[in-house]
N, C-alpha and C positions, 0 to 999 in steps of 0.2 A: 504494500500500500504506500502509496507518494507520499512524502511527510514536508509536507513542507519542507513581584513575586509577589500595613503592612495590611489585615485587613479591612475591608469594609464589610465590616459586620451589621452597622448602620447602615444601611442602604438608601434608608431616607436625608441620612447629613449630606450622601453624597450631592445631591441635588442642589441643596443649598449653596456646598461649595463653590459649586459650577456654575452659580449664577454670575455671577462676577466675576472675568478669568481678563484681567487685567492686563494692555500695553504697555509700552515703556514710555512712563512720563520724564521731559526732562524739559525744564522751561525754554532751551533754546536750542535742544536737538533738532537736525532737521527733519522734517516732518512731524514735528509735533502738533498735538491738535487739542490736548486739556489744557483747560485754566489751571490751571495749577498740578503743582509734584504730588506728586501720589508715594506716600512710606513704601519700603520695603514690606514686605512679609513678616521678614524676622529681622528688623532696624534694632533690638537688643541682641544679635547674636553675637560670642564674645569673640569672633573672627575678625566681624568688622570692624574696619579702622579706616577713615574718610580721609584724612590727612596724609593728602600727599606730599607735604614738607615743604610744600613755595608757595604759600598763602593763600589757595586756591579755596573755595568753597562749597559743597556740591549743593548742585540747583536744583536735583529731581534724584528719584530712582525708580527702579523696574519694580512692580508689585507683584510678586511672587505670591500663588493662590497654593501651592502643596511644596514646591523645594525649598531645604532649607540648610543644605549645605553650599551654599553659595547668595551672595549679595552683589549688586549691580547698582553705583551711585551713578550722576550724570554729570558734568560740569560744564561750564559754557565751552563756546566754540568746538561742542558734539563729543568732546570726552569721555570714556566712560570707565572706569573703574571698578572690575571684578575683584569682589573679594572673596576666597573658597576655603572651606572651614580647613583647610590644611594647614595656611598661615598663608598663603600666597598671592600676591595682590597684582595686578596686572592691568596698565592702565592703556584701553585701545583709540589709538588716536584716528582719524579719520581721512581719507583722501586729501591733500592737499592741506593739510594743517600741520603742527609741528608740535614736538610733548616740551610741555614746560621748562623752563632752566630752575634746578636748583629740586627735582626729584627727590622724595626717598630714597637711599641704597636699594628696600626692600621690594621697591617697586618696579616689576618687567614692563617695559613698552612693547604693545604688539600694534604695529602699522599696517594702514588700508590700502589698494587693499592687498588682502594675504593669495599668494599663490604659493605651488608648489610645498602646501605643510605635509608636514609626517603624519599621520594619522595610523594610529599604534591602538586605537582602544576600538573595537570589534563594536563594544555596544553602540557608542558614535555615530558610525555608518550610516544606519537607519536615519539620521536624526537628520546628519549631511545630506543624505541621499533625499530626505523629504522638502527643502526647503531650498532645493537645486544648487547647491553648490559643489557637487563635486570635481567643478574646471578647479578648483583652488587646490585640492589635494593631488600631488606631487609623487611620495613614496607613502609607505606602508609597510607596515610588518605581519596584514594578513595574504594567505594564499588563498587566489581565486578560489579554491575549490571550499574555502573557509568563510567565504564571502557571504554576509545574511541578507545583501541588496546584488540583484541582477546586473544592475548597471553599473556595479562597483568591481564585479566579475568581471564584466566586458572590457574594463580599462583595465585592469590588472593584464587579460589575458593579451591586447593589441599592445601596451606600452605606454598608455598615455598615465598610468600610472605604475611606478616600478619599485618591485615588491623588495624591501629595504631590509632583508633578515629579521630573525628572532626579539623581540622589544629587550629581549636580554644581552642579546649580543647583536645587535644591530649593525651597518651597514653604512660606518662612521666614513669610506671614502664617496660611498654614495650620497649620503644624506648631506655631503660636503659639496661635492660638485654640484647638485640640487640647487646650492643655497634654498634650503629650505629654514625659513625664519621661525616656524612655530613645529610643536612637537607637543598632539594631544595625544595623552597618556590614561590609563587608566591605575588604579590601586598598587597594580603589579610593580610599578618604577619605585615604589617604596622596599621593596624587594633586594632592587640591584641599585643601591643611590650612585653607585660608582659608574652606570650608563646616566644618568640623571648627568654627575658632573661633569662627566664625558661631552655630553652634549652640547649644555651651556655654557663648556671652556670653549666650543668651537663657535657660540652665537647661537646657537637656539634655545628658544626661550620653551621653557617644558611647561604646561596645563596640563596635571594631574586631575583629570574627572571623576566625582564622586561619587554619581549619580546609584552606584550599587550602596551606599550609605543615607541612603534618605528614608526615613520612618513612613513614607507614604508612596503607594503605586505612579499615582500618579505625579508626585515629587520626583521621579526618573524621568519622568516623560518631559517634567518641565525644562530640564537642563537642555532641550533644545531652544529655548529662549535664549541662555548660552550660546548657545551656536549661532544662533540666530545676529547676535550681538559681535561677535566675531567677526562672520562672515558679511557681514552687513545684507542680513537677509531677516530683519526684525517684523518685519509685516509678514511675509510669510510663517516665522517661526509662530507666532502667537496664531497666525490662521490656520495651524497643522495643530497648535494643541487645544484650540476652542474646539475643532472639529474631533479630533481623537478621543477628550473629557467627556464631549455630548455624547459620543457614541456607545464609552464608556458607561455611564450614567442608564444610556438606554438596554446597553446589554446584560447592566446589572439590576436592572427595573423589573425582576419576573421572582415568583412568590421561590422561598427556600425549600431543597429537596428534600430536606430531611437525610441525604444522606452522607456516609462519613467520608473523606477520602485520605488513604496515606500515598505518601510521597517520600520518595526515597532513592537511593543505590549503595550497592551492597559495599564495599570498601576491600583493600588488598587483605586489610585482617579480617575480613569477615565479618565485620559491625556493618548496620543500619546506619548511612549518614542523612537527616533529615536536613529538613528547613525546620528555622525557627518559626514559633508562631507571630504572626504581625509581618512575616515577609514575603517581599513581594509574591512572591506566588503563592502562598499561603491564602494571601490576600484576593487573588486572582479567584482560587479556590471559593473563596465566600463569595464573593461578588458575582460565583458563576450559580451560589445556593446551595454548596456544599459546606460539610464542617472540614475544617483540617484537624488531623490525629496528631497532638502535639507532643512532645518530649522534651519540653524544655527541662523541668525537674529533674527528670533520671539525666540530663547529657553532661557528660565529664567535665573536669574543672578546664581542661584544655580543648573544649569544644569554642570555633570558632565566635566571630558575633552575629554572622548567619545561618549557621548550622550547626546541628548538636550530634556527635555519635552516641551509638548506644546498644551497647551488646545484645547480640540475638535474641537472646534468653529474656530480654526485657522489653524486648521491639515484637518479638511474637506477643507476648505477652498484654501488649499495648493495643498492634494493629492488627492481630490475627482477625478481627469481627470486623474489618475498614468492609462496607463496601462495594470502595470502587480503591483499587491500585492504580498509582501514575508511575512507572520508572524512569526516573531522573538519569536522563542516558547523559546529560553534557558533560561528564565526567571522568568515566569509565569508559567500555568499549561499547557498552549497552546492551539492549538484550534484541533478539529479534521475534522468538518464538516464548510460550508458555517451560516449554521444554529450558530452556536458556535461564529462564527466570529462576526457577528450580533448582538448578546444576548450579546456581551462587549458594544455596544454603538448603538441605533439604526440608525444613521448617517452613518455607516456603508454603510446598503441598498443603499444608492443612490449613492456610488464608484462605479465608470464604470466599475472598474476593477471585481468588485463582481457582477454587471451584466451581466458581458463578461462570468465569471466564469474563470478569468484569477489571480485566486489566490492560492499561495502558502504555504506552510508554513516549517519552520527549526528546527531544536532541539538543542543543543551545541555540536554534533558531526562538526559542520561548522564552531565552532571555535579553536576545538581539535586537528582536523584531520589538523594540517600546510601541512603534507608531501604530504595529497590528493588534494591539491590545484588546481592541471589541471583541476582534477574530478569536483572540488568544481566548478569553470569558466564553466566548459563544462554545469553543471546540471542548471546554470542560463541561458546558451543561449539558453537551450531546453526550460524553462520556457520562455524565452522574442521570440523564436519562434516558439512557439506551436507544435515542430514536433513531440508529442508522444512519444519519445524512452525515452526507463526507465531512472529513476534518482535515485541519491542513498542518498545524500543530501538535497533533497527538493523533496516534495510531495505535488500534487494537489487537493486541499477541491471542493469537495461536495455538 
């Protein structure tokens, strides 16, 4: 079958949220069109910091309706100042304007507009790929064949975008000859800071993306207002997430199944690694009308801050009654048949849900694809109510 996360368990707040899914005010940006700045989101988060060191003062910022590891101030003459709960502040100046004298140290200039960037972070893609910028990216450290957008394939596979090695060991004479000025990143560069230094010694400015750290589904989704800001593609970006939220909204508008589902993949030692409860696909989970099978309790004191392991003996234990089963192929090698699923742990066999033959399985198109998010909701309620109609995210084992 062709295969193509904290929740909203309220399904009626969502609505509310979504009334109001805010532009970027900034008293003299151009194309501005409110009377007045509109706050941040989160204007107390302890990231931000306005002060860019030469007197400047910000005039507006972007109102942010669910992200909130990231802030957006405005300044005159179309300025604009990211600040990202990492510490990292980065101030994008605009075609034909110039960045202040007399900066902070802390603060990276990113100039307009941007061509030829690195673009290292998978989830990204999608977000580029929606609000047509992909002439701007340059290199990459995904392979076409890893690509979650069609049209990101296509240019990997002709050339017009060239595939830049591993985000660990990157492809420092390429991304040199490039001149490539920006370098989005995702969590991983925290990993290797010694590619991070690598980079910024030779002039690229690195944006670490958070967007898998935000307490709300739709707070990933927003981070293409980020992008949006970057790319100088802001009317688009906000017209890709009014549209994406509403659709959201209406695919999570249908009464709850009442039933449970776990989510999981089996691990080299043979634990249960789960999602936490509240994440995003957890989330997606409820929003499609199912429960998620939680473990936060039992998962080890070395369980990440998105997923918790949890030995068999307490994962049968937990979600032998789930059900509906989803396996979390984006990890492992995944499974393809019933048969597969089984041969990871034989405890397996007695999940009701693998006697129902009420199991699934994903691949990391489900954590890629933000923009397909209705899609992603809609292919969970077809799995938690057995109606048959194709899915394009999750496919049924055998």
């Amino acid at each position: 079958m062709p295969h193509a996360h904290h929740a909203i368990t309220r399904r009626g707040l969502l609505a509310a949220a979504l009334l109001s899914l805010p532009a970027l005010a900034a008293c003299d940006a151009p194309g501005e069109t409110g009377d007045a700045a509109q706050p941040a989101a989160d204007a107390d988060a302890t990231f931000r910091d306005t002060d860019l060191g030469c007197g400047l003062e910000p005039t507006g910022s972007l109102a942010l309706a669910h992200a909130t590891q990231f802030t957006v101030d405005t300044y005159d003459g179309g300025l604009a100042l990211a600040c990202l709960a990492s510490g990292d502040r980065l101030l994008v100046v605009p075609e034909g304007a110039d960045a202040p004298d007399g900066l902070a140290d802390d603060v990276a200039v990113i100039r307009q507009p941007l061509a030829n960037v690195y673009l290292v972070s998978t989830g990204m893609i999608c977000l580029v790929d929606a609000i047509g910028a992909l002439d701007a990216i340059g290199v990459s450290s995904v392979r076409a064949e890893d690509s979650p957008a069609d049209d990101f394939s296509a240019r990997l596979e002709d050339g017009r975008i060239a595939y830049g090695g591993l985000y660990r060991a990157p492809d420092y004479e390429l991304i040199t000859s490039a001149g490539c000025p920006l370098a989005i990143e995702n969590t991983n560069i925290d990993h290797v800071p010694e590619v991070r230094s690598k980079l910024e010694e030779l002039g690229v400015t690195v944006l670490m993306e958070q967007s898998s750290r935000e307490p709300d589904m739709l707070g990933r989704l927003e981070w293409i207002k980020l992008m949006g800001l970057l790319f100088d593609r802001a009317d688009e970006a906000s017209a890709v997430f009014d549209d994406v939220s509403s659709r959201v909204e209406a695919a999570s508008d249908e009464p709850a199944s009442g039933r449970t589902v776990a989510f999981f993949y089996i691990n080299e030692d043979g634990a249960a690694v789960t999602r936490r409860a509240g994440d995003y696909f957890s989330q997606m989970i409820e929003a499609a009308g199912g429960t998620y099978v939680s473990f936060d309790a039992e998962g080890a004191a070395d369980s990440s801050p998105t997923t918790v392991t949890v030995e068999m003996e307490a994962f049968y234990a937990g979600a032998r009654d789930a059900d509906v089963i989803i396996y979390n192929g984006t990890i492992d090698d995944g499974v393809a048949t019933l048969a597969d699923l089984v041969a990871k742990n034989s405890l397996l066999a007695d999940f009701s849900a693998v006697q129902s033959g009420d199991v699934w399985a994903c691949d990391s198109l489900l954590y890629q694809r933000m923009t397909d998010m209705p899609e992603i909701i809609s292919d969970i309620r077809c799995a938690l109510e057995g109606t048959g109609e194709p899915t394009r995210f999750l496919w049924r084992l055998a």
